[in-house]
C-alpha positions in Angstrom: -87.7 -8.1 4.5 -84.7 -10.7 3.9 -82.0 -9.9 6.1 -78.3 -8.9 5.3 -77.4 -13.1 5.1 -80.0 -13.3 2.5 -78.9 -11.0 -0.3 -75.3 -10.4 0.2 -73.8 -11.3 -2.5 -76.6 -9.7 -5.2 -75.8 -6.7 -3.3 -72.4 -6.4 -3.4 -72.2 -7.5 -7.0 -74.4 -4.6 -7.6 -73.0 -2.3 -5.4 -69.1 -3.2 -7.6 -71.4 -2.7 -11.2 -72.3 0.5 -10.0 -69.0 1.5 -8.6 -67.6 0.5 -12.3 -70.1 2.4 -13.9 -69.0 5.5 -12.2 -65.6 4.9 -12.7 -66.5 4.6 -16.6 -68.4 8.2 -16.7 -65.6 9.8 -14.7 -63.4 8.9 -17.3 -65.2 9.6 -20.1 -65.9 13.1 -18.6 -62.7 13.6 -18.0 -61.8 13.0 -21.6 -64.5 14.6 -22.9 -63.7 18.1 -20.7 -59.9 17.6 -21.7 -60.9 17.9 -25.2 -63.5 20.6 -25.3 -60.9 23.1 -23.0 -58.5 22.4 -25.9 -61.2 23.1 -28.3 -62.0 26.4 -26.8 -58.1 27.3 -26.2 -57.3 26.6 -29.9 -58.0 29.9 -31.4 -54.8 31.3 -33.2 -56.5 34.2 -35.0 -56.5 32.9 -38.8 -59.8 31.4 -38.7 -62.6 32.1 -40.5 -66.1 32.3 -39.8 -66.8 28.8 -40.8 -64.3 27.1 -38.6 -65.5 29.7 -35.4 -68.6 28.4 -36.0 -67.7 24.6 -36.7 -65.7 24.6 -33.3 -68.5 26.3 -31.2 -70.9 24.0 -32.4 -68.5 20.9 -31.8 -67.9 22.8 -28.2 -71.5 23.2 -27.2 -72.4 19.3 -28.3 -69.5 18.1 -26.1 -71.2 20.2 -23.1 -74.3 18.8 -23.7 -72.7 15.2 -23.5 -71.3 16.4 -20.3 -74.3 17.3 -18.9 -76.0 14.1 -19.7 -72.8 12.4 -18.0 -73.3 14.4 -15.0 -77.2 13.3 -14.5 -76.2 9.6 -15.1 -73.2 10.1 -12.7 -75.6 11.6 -9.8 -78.4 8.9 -10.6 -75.7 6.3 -10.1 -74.2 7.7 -6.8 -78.0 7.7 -5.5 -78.4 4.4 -6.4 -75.2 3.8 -4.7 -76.4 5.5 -1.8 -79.6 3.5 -1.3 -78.0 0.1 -1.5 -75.3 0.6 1.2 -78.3 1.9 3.3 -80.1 -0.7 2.9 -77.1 -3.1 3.3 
């Protein structure tokens, strides 16, 4: 196994790509949870059935965005995880 002199600095460039990465998907879910609240908080009574429906669907395909955030989000923090182990 190489030791820590070895592969420094491919690790730590990875280990800051990574860190980036998650900063990315945090802000993109952040963004993307700001906007489906105000989607679901918009309701002022005068819409019709079409709009509910338009708006619910536009809400539940956010959510699923979100949850495909979250998986890449965890992926990356175990990624994350096993490099500075191994570091």
């Amino acid at each position: 196994m190489p030791s820590r002199e070895d592969r420094p600095m491919v690790d730590e460039t990875r280990i800051e790509q990574l860190r980036q990465r998650l900063r990315d998907i945090d802000a993109e879910i952040a963004e993307l949870r700001g906007s489906t609240d105000g989607l679901k908080g918009d309701g002022d009574g005068v819409e019709d059935a079409e709009e509910i429906a338009a708006g619910l669907t536009n809400v539940e395909e956010r959510e699923a965005v979100l949850g495909i955030l979250a998986q890449r989000r965890e992926s990356l923090t175990e990624q994350l995880k096993q490099l500075s182990h191994d570091a």
